[in-house]
C-alpha positions, 0 to 999 in steps of 0.5 A: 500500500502507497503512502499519499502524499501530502498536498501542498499549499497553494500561494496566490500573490497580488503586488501592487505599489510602487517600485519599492513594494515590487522588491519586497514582492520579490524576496517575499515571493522567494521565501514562499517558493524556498519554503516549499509553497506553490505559487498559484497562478490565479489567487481565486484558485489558491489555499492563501492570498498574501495582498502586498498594498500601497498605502502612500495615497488615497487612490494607492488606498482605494486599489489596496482595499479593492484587491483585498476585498477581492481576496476576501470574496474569492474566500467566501466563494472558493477554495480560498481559506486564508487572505494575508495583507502585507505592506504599507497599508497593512503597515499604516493602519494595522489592526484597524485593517481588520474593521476596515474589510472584514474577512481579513485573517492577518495583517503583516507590518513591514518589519516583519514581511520577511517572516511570511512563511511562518505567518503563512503557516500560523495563519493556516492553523489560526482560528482568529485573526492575527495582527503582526505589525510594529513600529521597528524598522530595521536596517536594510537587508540582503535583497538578493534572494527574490523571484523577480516578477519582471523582466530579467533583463531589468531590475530595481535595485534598492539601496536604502529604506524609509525617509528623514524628509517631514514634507507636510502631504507624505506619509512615507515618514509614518510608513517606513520610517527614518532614512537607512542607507543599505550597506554599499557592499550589500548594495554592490553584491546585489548588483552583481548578483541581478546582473549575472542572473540576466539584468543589463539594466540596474534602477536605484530606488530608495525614497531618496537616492540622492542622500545615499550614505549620508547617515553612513558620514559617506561624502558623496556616497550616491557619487561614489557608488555608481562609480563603483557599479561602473565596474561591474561587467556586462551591467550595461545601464544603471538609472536613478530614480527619486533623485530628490532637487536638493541633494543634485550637487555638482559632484553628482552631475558630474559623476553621470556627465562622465560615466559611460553607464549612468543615464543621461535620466532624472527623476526629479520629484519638484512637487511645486514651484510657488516658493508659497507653496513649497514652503507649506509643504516644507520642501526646501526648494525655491522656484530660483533654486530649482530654476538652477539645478535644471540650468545646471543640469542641461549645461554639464548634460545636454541630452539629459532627459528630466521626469518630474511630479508635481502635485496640484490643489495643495490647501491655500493655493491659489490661481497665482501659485497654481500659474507660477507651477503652470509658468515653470513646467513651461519653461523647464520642459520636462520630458515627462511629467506625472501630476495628482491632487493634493490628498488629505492624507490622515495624520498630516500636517497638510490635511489640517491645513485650513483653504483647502481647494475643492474637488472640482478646482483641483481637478480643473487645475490638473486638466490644464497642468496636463494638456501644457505637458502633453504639449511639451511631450508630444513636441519633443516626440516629434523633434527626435524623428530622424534621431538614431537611438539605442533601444532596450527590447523589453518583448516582441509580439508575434507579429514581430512588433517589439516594444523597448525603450531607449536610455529616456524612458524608465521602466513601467513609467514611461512611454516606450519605443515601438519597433515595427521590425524588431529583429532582436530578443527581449534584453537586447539592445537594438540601434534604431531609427525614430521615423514617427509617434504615436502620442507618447510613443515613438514609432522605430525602425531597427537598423539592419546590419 
């Protein structure tokens, strides 16, 4: 007589959030794979859901709770017997998430995301809900061991945790708590172990890249370590992302202005550029401050390509401050631009602010915002018809169309390259020619050899 085996659980994953929640998917993902679980294709056919929020926004919110009320339905309805919510909101409202949507049966903070496989387990033997989270935020850890759920040819590579910046809008601070640089030797050990499993393309990620080292007493520790990822072989692009206005110093223009691997790319978070306004948000900058790190920018760089974000409808302001941002964002030229209205975040200083704007009037703001940028983008789309670029192919349909990116276009942010001819595989690099658009996108052709 045969001994049955034991039937293994099956994980079902939902990731949601921003490039930083992606990496926390990942190494979460890796140990519930190493623990011996199966990771369901479709969540609705799995014995547990793990829900991996967002919570840094209100919108981000409303998705979190939509996918765990999804999980929950999928609960009573199916196979499903537990629901897990990871991540910033889990983090954010703890055991108030269990009010919140009914149904829940743990809810797991960010200090202790990498205990989900015992969690997995206790939650499974549980017959009460369980609530793990706390207000520890440890030091940055090894993020080498994750099953990347993206491309591998491109990866996030994060290289601190949490924020010492108290802007008056964010709950990032309250989130993932004070700065924490990650070791640099971590750091480079990650990045070669993306690039020998396939990445050509690194993304540094961090609520700000820019401070990096900075609570190490590193001097120019963002500058020196990508002078050091410089040397690792076959890594072929790294990007900055989060690269906050103020911590641009000219010893880090310079370091991507001579480097054959750093991007000509920023991204810039200005949020505003009435000095009224940023000083409501208490954000260091001034409209003339910003006005040179861009001058300064373009003069060491000329091809460097910008993104920014900026948010409309901030309380008290007014149709001057909000045509003092419309006049900047003309004038700067932003190659990208990502905008939102303001948000009365819970526990913010900015959500008791008194003047603040109506749903209507910020949402007016933000359509006229957006049509002045779309104009800039679409102008700037049309002057690269004719330019010969080098594009990263991310996939090809099978009709032969590949869709990749040139070095001005960031991952999952941006707009791409279409290749009408795509003779190239996915992670490869392709020369091509831009011959049109088509509205963000660029219409390319690949070069024959």
């Amino acid at each position: 007589m045969t001994k049955s085996r034991k039937k293994k659980v099956a994980v079902g994953f939902v990731a949601l959030g921003c490039p930083k929640n992606v990496v926390d998917s990942e190494k979460m993902l890796a140990e519930i794979v190493e623990a011996g679980f199966l990771i369901a294709a479709d969540p609705s056919q799995a014995d547990v859901v793990v829900v991996n929020t967002c919570g840094f926004i209100e919108p981000a919110k409303v998705e979190s709770l939509d996918a765990i009320a999804q999980a929950v339905a999928d609960k009573r309805n199916g196979r499903v017997q537990k629901v897990i919510v990871a991540g910033c909101l889990a983090q954010r409202l703890g055991a108030q998430l269990l009010d919140e949507v009914e149904g829940v049966d743990a809810v797991v903070g960010l200090g202790q995301r990498d205990s989900i496989v015992q969690i997995i387990r206790r939650t499974l033997a549980a017959c009460e809900p369980g609530v793990y989270s706390d207000r520890t935020f440890p030091v940055p850890t090894d993020d080498r061991v994750r099953l990347r759920i993206g491309p591998a040819h491109s990866a996030y590579l994060r290289i601190s945790e949490g924020c010492d910046h108290r802007c008056s809008f964010c709950t990032i601070p309250a989130i993932r708590g004070p700065f924490r640089s990650k070791p640099p030797e971590l750091v480079l050990e990650e990045a070669r172990e993306l690039v020998s499993s396939g990445a050509v393309e690194l993304s540094l990620i961090g609520q700000d890249t820019t401070i990096y080292g900075r609570d190490l007493k590193m001097t120019d520790g963002l500058a020196h370590l990508l002078g050091e990822m410089e040397t690792i072989a076959d890594l072929a692009w790294i990007r900055l992302l989060y690269a906050y206005p103020r911590g641009i110093t000219v010893s880090l223009i310079d370091a991507i202005a001579r480097s054959d691997k750093v991007l000509h790319y920023l991204d810039i978070p200005i949020q505003h550029a009435s000095d009224k306004i940023l000083r409501a948000m208490r954000r260091p900058d001034t409209s003339d401050g910003l006005r040179t790190m861009i001058e300064r920018l373009r003069a060491a760089i000329p091809d460097i390509v910008l993104r920014t974000t900026v948010i409309v409808g901030f309380p008290g302001e007014t149709d001057g401050d909000f045509s003092d941002l419309l006049e900047f964002v003309r004038w700067a030229q932003f190659d990208a631009l990502g905008a939102f209205t303001f948000f009365p975040e819970t526990g913010t200083p900015a959500a008791q602010f008194p003047d603040q704007i109506p749903d209507d009037v910020k949402q007016d703001r933000l359509d006229t915002l957006m049509l002045a940028q779309q104009e800039i983008a679409f102008a700037k789309n049309r002057a690269r018809v004719g330019q010969r670029l080098r594009c990263l192919i991310d996939s090809v349909d099978p009709q032969g169309i590949g869709y990749g990116r040139f070095y001005g276009q960031a991952p999952d942010i941006d707009a791409i390259c279409i290749v009408t001819n795509c003779m190239a595989g996915p992670g490869s690099y392709a020369d091509v020619d831009v011959v049109g658009v088509r509205d963000y996108d660029l219409l390319v052709e690949q070069i024959c050899c």
